[in-house]
C-alpha positions as CSV (number, residue, x, y, z in Angstrom):
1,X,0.0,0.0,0.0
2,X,1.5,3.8,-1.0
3,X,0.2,7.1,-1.0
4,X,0.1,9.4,-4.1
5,X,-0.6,13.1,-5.4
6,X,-1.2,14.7,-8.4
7,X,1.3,17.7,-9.1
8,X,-0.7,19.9,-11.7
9,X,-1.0,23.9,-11.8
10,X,-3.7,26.0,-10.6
11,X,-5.9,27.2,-12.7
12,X,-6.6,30.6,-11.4
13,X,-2.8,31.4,-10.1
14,X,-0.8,29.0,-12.4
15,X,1.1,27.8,-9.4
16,X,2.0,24.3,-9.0
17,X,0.9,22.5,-6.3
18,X,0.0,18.5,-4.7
19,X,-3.5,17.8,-4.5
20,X,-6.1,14.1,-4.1
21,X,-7.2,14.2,-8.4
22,X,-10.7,12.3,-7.2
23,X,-11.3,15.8,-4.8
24,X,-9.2,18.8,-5.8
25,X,-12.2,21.6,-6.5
26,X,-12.0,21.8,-10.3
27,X,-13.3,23.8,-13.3
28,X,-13.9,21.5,-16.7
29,X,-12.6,23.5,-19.7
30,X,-13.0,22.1,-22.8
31,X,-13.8,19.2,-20.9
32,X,-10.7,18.7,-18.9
33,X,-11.4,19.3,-14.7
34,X,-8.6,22.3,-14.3
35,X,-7.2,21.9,-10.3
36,X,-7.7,24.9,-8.1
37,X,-5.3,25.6,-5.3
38,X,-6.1,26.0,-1.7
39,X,-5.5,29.2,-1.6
40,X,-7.7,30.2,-5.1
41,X,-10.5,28.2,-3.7
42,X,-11.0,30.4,-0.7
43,X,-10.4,33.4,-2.4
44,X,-13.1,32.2,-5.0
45,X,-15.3,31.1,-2.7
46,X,-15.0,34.8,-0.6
47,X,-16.0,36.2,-3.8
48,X,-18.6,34.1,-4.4
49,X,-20.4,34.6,-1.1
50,X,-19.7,38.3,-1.8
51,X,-22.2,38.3,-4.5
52,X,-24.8,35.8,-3.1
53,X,-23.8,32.7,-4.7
54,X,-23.2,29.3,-3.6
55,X,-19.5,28.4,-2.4
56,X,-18.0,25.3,-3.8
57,X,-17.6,22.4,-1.7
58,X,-14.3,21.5,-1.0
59,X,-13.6,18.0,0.5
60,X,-11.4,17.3,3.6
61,X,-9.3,15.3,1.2
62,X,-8.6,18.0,-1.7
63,X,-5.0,18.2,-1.0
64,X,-4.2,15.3,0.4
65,X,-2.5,12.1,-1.1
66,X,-4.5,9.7,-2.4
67,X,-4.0,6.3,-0.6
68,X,-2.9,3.3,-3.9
69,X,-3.2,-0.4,-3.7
């Protein structure tokens, strides 16, 4: 048994950065799910809730590695 993470780069800062690929908040472009940060995600989210919209979830696993067989 191992552990894993996905190294990709935030969509909204371009940074890379480890995240869990099955719960990383995402945005589907072209139909590819484009990772979003830690740190975007909360700023998105306090933006969001700014203008009276829903936040998006983000699951206690996001950014965590993914346990492998």
């Amino acid at each position: 048994m191992g552990y894993m993470y996905v190294i990709g780069d935030c969509l909204v800062c371009h940074q890379p950065f480890m995240f869990n690929a099955d719960h990383v908040p995402s945005f589907p472009i072209n139909g590819i799910r484009e990772p979003i940060c830690s740190t975007c995600i909360v700023h998105v989210n306090e933006q969001r809730a700014l203008r009276d919209l829903p936040q998006w979830p983000i699951h206690p696993d996001a950014y965590e590695p993914e346990e492998t067989l």
